[in-house]
MOPAC internal coordinates of N, CA, C and O (Angstrom, degrees):
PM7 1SCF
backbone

  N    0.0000 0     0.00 0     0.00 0    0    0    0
  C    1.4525 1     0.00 0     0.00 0    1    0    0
  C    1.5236 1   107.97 1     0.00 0    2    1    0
  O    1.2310 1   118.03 1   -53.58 1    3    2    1
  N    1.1338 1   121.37 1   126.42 1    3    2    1
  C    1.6312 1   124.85 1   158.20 1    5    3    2
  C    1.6867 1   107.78 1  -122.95 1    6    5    3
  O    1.2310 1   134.81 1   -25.95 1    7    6    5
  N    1.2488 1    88.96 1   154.05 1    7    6    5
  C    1.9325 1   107.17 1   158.43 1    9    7    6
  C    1.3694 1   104.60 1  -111.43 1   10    9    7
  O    1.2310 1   120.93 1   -19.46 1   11   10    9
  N    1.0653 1   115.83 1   160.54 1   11   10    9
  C    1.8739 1   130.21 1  -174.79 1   13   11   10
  C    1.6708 1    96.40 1  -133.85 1   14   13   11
  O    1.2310 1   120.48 1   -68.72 1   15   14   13
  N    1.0803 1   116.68 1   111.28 1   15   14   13
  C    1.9185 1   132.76 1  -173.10 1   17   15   14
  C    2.2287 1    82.99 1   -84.11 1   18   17   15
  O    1.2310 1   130.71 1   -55.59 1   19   18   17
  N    1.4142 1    96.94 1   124.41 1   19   18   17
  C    1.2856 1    93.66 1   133.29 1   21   19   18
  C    1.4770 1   148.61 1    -1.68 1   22   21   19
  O    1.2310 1   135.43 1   106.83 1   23   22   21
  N    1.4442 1    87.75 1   -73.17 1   23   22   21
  C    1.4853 1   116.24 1   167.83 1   25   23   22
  C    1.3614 1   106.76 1   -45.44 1   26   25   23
  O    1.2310 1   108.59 1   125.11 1   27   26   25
  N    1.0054 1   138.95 1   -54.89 1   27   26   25
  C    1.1996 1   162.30 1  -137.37 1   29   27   26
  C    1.8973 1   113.90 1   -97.77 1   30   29   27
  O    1.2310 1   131.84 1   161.95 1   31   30   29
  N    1.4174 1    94.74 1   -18.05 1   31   30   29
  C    1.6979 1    90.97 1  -166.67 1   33   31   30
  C    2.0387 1    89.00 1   -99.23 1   34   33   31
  O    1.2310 1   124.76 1   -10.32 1   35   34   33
  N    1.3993 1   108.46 1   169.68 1   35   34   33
  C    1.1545 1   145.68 1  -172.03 1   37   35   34
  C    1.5749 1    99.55 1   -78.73 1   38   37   35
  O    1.2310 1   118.24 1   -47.62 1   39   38   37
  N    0.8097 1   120.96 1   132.38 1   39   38   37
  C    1.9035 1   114.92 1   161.33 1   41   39   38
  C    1.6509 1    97.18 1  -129.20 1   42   41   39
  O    1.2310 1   127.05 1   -44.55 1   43   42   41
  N    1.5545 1   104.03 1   135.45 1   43   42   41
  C    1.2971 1   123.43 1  -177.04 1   45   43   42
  C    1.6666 1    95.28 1  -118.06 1   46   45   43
  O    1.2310 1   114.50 1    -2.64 1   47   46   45
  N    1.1359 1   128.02 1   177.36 1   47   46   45
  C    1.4458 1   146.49 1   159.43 1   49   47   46
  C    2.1976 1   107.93 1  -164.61 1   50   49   47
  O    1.2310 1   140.11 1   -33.45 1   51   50   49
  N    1.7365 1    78.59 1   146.55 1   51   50   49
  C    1.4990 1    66.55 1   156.94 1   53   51   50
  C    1.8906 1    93.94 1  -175.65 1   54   53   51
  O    1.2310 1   120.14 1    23.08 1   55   54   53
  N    1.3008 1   117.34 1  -156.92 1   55   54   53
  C    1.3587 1   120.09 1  -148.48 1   57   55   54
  C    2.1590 1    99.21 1   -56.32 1   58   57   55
  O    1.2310 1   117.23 1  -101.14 1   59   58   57
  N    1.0319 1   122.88 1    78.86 1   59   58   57
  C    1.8507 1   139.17 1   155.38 1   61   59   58
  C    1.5488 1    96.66 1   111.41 1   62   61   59
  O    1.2310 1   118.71 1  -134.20 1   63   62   61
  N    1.1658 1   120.07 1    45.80 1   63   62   61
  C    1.4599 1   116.82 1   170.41 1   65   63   62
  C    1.6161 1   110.23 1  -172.26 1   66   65   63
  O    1.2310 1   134.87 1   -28.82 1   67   66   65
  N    1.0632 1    88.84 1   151.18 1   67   66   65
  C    1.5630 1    96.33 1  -171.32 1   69   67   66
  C    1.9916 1   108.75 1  -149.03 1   70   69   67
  O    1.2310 1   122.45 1   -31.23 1   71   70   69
  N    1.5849 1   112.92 1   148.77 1   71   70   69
  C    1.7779 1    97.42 1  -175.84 1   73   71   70
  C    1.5355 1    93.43 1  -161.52 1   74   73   71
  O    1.2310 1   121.20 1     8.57 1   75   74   73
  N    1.6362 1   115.31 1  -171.43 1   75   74   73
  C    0.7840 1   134.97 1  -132.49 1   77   75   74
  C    1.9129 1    87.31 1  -146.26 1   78   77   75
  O    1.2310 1   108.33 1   -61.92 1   79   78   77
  N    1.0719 1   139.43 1   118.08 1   79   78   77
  C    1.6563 1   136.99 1   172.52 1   81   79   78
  C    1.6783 1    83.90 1  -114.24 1   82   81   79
  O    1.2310 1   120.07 1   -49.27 1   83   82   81
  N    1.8436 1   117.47 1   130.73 1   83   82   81
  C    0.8200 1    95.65 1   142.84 1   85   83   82
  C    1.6583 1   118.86 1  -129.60 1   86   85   83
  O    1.2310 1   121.30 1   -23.16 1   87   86   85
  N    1.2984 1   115.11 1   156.84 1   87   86   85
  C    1.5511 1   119.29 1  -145.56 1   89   87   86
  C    2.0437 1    93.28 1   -73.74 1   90   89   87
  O    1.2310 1   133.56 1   -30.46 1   91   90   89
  N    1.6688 1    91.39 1   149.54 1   91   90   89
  C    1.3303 1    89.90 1   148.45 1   93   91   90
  C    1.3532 1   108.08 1  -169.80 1   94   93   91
  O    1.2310 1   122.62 1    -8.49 1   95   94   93
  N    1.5141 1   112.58 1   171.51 1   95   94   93
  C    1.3658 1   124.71 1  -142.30 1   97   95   94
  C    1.6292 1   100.98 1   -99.67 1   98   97   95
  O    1.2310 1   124.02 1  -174.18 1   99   98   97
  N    1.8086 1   109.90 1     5.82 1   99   98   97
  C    1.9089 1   112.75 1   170.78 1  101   99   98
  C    1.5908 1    80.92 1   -96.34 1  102  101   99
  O    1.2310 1   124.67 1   -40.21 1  103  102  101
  N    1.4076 1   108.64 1   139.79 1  103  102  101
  C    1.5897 1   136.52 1   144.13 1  105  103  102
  C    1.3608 1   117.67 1   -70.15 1  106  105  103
  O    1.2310 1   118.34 1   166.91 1  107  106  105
  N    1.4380 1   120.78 1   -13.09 1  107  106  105
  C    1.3123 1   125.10 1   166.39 1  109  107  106
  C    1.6434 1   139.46 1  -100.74 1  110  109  107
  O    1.2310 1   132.51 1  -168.44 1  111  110  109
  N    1.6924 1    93.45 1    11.56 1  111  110  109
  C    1.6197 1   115.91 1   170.95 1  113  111  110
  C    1.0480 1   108.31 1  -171.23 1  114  113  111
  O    1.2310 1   109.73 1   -23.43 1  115  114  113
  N    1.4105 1   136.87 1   156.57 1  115  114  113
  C    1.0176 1   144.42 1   165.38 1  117  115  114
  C    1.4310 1   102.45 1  -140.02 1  118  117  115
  O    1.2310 1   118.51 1    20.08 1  119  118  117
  N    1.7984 1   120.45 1  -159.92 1  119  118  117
  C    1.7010 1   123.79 1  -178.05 1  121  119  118
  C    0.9555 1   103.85 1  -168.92 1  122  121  119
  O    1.2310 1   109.21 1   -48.41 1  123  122  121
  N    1.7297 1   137.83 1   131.59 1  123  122  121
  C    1.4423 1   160.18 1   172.65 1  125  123  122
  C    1.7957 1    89.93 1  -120.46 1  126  125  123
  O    1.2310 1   133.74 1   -27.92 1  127  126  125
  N    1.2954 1    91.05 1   152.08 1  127  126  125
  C    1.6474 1   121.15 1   147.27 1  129  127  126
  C    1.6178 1    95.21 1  -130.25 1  130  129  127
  O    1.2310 1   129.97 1   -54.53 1  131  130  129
  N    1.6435 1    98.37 1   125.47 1  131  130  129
  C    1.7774 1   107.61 1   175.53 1  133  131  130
  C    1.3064 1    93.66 1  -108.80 1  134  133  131
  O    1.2310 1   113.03 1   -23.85 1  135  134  133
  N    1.3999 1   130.78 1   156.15 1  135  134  133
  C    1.3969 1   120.68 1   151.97 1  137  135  134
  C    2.1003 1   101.83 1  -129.70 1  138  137  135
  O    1.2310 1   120.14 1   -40.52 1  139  138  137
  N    1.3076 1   117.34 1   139.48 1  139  138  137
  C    1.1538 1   129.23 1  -140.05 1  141  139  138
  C    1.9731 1    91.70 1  -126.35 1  142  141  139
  O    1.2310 1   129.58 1   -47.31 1  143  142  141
  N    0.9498 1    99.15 1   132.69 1  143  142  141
  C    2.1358 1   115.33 1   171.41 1  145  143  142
  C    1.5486 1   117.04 1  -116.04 1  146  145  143
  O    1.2310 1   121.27 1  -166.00 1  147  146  145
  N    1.3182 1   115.18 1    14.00 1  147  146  145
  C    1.5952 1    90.10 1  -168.70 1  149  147  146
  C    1.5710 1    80.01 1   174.44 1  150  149  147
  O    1.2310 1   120.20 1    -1.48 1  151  150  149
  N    1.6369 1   117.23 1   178.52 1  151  150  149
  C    1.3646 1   138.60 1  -164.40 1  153  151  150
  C    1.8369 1    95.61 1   -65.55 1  154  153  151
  O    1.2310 1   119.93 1   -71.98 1  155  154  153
  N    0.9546 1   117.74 1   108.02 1  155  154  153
  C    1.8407 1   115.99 1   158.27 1  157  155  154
  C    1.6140 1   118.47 1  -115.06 1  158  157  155
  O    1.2310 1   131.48 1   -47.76 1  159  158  157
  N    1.5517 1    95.44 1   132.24 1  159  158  157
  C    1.4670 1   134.60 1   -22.68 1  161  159  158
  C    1.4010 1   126.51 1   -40.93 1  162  161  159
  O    1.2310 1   112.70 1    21.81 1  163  162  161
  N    1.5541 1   131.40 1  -158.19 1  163  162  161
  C    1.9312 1   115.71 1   163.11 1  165  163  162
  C    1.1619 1    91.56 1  -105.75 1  166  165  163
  O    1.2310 1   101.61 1  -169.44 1  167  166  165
  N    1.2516 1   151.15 1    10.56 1  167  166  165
  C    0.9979 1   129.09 1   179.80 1  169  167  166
  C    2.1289 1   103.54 1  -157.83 1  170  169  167
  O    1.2310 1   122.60 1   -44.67 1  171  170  169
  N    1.0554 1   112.62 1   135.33 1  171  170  169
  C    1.3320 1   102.88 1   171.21 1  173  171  170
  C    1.6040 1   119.03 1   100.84 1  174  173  171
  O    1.2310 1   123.12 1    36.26 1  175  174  173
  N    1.3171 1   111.62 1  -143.74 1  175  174  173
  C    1.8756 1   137.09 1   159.56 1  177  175  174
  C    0.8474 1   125.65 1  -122.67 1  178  177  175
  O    1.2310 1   114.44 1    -9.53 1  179  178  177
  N    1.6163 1   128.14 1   170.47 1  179  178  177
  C    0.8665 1   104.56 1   175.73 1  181  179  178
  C    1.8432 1    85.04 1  -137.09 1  182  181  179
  O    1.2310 1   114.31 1   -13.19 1  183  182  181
  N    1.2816 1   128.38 1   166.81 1  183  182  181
  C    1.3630 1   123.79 1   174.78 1  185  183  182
  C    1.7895 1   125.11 1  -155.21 1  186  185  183
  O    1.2310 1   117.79 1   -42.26 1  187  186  185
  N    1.2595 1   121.82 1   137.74 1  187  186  185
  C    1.1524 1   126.01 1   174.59 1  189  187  186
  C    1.2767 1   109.67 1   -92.57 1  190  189  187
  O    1.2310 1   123.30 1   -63.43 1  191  190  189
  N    1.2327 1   111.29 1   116.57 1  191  190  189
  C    1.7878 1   119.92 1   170.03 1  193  191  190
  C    1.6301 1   110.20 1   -79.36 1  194  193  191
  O    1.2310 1   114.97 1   168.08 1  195  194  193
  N    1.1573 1   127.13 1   -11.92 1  195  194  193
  C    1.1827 1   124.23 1  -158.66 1  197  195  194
  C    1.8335 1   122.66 1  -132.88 1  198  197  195
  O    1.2310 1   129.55 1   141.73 1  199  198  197
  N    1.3643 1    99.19 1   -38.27 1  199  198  197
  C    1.7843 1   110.24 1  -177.08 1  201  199  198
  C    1.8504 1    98.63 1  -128.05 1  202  201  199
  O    1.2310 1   130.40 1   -16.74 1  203  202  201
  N    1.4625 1    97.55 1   163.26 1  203  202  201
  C    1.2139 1   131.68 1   168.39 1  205  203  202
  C    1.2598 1   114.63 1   -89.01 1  206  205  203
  O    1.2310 1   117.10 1   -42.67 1  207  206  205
  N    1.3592 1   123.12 1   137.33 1  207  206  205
  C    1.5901 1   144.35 1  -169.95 1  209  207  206
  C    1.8875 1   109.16 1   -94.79 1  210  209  207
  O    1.2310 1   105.33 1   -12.30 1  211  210  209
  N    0.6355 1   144.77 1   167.70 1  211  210  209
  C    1.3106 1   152.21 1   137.92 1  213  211  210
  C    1.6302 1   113.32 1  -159.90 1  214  213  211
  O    1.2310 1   128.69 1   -64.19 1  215  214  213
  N    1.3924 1   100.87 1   115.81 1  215  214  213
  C    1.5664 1   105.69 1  -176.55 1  217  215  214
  C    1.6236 1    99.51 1  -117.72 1  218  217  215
  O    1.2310 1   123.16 1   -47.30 1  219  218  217
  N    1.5271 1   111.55 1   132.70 1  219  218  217
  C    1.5014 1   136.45 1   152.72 1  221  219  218
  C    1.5168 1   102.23 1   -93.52 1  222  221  219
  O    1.2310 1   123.16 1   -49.77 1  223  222  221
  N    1.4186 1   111.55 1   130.23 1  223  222  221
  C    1.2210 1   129.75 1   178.69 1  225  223  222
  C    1.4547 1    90.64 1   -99.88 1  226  225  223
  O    1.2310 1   120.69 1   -58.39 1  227  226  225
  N    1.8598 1   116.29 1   121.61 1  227  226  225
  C    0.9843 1   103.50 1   149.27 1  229  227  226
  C    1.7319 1   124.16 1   -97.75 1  230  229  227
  O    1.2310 1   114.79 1   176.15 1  231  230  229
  N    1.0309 1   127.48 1    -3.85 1  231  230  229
  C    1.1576 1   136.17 1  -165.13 1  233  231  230
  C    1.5561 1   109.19 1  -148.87 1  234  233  231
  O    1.2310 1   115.16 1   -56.40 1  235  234  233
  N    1.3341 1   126.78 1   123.60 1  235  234  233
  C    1.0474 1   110.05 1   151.84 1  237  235  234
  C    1.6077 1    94.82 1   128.55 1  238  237  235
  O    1.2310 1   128.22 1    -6.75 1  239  238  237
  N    1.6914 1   101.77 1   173.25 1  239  238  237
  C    1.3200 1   108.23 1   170.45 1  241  239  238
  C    1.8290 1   116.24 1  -127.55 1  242  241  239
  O    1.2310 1   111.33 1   -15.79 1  243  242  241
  N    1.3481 1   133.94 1   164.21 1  243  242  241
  C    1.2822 1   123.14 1   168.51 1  245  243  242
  C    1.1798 1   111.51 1  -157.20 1  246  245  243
  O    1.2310 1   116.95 1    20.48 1  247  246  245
  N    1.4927 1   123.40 1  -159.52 1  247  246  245
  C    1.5243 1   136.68 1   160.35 1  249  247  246
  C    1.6933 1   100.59 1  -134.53 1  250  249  247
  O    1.2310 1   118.42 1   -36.00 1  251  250  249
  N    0.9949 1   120.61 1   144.00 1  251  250  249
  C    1.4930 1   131.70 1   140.96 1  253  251  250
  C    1.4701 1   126.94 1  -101.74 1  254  253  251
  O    1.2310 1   130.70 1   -38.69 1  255  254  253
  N    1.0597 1    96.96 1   141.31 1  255  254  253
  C    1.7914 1   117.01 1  -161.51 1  257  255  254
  C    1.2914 1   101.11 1  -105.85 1  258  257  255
  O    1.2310 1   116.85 1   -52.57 1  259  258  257
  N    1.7963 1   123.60 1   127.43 1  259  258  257
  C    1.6905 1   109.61 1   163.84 1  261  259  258
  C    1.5543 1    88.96 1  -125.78 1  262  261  259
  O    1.2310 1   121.04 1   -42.88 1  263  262  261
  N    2.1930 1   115.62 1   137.12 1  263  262  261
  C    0.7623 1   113.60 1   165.07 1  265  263  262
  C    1.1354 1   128.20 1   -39.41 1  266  265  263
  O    1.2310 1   124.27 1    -5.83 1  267  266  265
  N    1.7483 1   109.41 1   174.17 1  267  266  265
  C    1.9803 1   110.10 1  -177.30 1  269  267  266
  C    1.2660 1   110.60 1    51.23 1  270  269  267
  O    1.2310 1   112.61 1   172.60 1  271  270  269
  N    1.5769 1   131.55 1    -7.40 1  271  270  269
  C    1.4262 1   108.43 1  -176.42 1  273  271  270
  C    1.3867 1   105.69 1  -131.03 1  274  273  271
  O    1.2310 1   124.52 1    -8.75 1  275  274  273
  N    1.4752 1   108.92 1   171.25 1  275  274  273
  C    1.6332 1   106.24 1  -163.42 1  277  275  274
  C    1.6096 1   115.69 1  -102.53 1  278  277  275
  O    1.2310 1   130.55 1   163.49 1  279  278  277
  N    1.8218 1    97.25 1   -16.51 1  279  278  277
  C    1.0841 1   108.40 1   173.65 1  281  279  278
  C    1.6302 1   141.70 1   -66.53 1  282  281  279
  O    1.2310 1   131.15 1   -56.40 1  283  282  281
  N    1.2367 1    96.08 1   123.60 1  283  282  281
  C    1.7339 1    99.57 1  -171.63 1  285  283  282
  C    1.3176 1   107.23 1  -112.78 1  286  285  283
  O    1.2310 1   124.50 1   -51.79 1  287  286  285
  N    1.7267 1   108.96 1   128.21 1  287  286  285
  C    1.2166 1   125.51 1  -146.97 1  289  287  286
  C    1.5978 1    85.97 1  -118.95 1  290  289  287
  O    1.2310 1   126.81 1   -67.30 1  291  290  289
  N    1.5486 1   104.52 1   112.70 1  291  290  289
  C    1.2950 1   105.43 1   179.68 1  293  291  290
  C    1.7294 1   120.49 1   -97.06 1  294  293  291
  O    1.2310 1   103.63 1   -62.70 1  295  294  293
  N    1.3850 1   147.72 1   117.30 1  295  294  293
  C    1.1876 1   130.43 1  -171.12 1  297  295  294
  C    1.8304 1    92.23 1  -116.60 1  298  297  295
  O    1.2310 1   131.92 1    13.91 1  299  298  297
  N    1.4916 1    94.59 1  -166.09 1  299  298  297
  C    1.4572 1   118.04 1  -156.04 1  301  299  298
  C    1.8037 1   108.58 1  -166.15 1  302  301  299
  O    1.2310 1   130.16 1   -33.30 1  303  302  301
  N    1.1023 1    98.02 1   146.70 1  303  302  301
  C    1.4399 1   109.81 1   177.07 1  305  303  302
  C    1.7126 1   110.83 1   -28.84 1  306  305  303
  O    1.2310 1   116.54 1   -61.11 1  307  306  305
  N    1.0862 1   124.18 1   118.89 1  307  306  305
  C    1.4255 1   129.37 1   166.47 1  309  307  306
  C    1.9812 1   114.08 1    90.23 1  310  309  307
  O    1.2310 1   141.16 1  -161.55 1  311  310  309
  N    1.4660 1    76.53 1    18.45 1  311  310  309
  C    1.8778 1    80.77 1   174.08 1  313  311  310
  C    1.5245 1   118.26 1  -101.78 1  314  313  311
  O    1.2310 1   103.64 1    -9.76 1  315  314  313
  N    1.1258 1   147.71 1   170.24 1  315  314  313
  C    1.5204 1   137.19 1   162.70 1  317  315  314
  C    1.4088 1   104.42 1  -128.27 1  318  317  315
  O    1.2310 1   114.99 1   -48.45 1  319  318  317
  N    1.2298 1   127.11 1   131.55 1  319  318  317
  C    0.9933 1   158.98 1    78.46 1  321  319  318
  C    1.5098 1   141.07 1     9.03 1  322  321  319
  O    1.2310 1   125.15 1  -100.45 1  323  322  321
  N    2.1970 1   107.71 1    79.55 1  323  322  321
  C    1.7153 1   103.45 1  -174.67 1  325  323  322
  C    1.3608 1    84.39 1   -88.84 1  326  325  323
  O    1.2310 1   121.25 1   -25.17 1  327  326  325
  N    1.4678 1   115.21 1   154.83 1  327  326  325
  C    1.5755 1   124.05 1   142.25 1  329  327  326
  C    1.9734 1    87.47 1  -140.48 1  330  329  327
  O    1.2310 1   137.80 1   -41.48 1  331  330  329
  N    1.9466 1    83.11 1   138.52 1  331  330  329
  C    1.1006 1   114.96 1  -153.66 1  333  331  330
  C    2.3578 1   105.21 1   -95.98 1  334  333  331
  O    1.2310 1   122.04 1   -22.47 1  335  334  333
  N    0.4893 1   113.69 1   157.53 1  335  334  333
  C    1.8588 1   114.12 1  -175.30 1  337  335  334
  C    1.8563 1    99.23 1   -45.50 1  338  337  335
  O    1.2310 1   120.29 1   -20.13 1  339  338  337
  N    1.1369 1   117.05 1   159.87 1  339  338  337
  C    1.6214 1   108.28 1   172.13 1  341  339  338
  C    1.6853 1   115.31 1    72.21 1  342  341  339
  O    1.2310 1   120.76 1   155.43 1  343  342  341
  N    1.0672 1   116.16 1   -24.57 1  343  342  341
  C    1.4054 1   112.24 1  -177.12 1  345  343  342
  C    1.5185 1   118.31 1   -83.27 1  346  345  343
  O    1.2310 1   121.12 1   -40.77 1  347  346  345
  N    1.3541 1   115.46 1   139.23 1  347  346  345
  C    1.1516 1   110.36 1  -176.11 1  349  347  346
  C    1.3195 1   110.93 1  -115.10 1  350  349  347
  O    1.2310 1   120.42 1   -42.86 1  351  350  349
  N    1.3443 1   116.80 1   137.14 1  351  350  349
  C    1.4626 1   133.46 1  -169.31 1  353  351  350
  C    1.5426 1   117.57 1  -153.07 1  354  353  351
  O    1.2310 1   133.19 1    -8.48 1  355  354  353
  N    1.6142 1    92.12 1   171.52 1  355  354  353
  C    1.6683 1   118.14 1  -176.45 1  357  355  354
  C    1.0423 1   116.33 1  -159.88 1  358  357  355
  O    1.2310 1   116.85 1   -38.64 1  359  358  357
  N    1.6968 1   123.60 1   141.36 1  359  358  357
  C    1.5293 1   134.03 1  -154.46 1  361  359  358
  C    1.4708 1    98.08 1  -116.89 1  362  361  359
  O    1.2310 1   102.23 1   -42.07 1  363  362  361
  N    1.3055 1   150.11 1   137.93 1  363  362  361
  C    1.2285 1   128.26 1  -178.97 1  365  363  362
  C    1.9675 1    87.39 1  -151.33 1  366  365  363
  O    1.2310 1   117.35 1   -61.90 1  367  366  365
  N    1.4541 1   122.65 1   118.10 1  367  366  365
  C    1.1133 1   122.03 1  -159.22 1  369  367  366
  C    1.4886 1   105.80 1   146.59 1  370  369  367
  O    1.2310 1   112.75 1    -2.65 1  371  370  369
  N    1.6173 1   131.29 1   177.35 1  371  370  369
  C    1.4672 1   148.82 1  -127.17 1  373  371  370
  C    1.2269 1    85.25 1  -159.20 1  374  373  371
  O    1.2310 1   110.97 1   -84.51 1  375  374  373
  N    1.3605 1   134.59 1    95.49 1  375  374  373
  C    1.5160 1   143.35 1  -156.40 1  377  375  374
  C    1.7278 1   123.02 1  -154.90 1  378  377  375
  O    1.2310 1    90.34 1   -67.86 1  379  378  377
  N    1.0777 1   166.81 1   112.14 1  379  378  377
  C    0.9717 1   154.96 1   119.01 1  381  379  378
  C    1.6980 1   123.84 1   -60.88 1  382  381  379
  O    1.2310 1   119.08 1   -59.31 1  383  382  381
  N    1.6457 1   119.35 1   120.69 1  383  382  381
  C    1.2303 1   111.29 1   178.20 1  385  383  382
  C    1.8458 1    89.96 1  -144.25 1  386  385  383
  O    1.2310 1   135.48 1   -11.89 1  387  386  385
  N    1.8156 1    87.65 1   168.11 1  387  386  385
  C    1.9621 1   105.52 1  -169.68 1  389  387  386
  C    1.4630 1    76.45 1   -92.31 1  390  389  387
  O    1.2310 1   125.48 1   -32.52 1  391  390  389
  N    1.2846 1   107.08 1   147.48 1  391  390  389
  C    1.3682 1   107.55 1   158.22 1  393  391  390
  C    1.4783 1   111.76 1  -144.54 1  394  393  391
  O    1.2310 1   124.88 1   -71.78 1  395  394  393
  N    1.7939 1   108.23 1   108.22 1  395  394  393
  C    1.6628 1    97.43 1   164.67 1  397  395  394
  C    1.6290 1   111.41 1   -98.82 1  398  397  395
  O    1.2310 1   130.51 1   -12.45 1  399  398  397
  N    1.4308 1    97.34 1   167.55 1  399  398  397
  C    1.2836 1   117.59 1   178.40 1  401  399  398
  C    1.2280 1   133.76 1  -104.39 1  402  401  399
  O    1.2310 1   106.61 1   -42.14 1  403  402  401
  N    1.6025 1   142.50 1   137.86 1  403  402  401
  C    1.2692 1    97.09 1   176.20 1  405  403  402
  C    1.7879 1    82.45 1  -153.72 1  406  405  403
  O    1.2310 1   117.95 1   -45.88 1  407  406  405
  N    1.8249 1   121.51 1   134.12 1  407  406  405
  C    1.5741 1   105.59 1     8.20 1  409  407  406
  C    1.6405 1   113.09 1   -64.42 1  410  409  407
  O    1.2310 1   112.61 1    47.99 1  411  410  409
  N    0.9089 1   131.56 1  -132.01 1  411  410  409
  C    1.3334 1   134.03 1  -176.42 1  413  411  410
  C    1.5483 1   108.29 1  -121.79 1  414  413  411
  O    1.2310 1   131.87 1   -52.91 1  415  414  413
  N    1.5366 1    94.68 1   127.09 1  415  414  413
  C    1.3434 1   127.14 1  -167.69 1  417  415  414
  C    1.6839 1   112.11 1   -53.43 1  418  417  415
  O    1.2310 1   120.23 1   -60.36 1  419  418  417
  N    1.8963 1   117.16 1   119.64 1  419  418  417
  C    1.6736 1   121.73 1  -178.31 1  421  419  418
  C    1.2087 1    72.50 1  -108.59 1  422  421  419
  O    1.2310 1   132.89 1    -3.69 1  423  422  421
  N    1.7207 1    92.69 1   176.31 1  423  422  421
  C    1.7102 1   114.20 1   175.37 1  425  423  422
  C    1.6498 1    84.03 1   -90.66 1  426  425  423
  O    1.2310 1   117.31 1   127.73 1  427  426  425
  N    1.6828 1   122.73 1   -52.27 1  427  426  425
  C    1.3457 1   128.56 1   165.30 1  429  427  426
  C    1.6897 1   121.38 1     9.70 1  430  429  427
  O    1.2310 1   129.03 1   111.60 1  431  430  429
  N    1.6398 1   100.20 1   -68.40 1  431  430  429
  C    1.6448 1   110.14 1   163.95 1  433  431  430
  C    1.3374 1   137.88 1   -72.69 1  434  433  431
  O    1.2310 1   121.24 1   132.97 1  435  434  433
  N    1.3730 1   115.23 1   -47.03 1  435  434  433
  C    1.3340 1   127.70 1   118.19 1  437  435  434
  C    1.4269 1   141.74 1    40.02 1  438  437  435
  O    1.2310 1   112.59 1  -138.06 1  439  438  437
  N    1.0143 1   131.60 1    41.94 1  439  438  437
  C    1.4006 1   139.82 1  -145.91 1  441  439  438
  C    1.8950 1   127.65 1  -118.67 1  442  441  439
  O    1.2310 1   126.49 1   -76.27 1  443  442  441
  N    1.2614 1   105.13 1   103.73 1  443  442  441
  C    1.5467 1    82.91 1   175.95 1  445  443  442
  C    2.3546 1   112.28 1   -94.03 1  446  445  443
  O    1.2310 1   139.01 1    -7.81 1  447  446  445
  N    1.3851 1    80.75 1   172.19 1  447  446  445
  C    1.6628 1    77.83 1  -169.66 1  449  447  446
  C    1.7140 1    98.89 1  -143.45 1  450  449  447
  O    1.2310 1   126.34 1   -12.73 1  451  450  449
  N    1.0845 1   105.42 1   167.27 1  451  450  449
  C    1.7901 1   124.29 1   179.55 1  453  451  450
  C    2.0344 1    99.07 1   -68.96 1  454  453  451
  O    1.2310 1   120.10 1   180.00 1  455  454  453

């Protein structure tokens, strides 16, 4: 059993998004809350080679984007959101969601693309 303090997690930001990593000692999950302002990435995909996504929106509204396709997947406060290893995507929207990972999310795997 662990707890993860606040205190304790990582805060990153960068060009309309900003979050929260907080560490833990399973290699097979970890947990972020990101909250997102604008197209992520601004340009491109973005993709996990390695873990599974699951985002709860607590706040907010968006679209998710999957390359090659035209479809725009619009969610809303209190929806979740799987995106699965290999998929490439983009969030573009005013959003806060928890997001664990599993296995647990490196930048390592991590990948943005054209």
């Amino acid at each position: 059993m662990q707890i993860i303090k606040k205190s304790e997690a990582e805060y990153y930001t960068g060009n309309g998004y900003y979050g929260y990593d907080y560490p833990s000692v399973d290699p097979d999950i970890n947990f972020a809350v990101i909250n997102i302002s604008t197209r992520s990435p601004e340009k491109g995909y973005q993709v996990n080679r390695e873990c599974k996504e699951l985002l709860y929106i607590i706040k907010g509204e968006g679209i998710l984007y999957k390359k090659n396709s035209s479809e725009e997947i619009k969610f809303q406060e209190g929806d979740v959101l799987f995106i699965d290893k290999g998929e490439l995507y983009a969030f573009d929207g005013n959003f806060e969601a928890a997001v664990p990972c599993t296995p647990a999310w490196t930048s390592e795997q991590h990948e943005y693309v054209d």
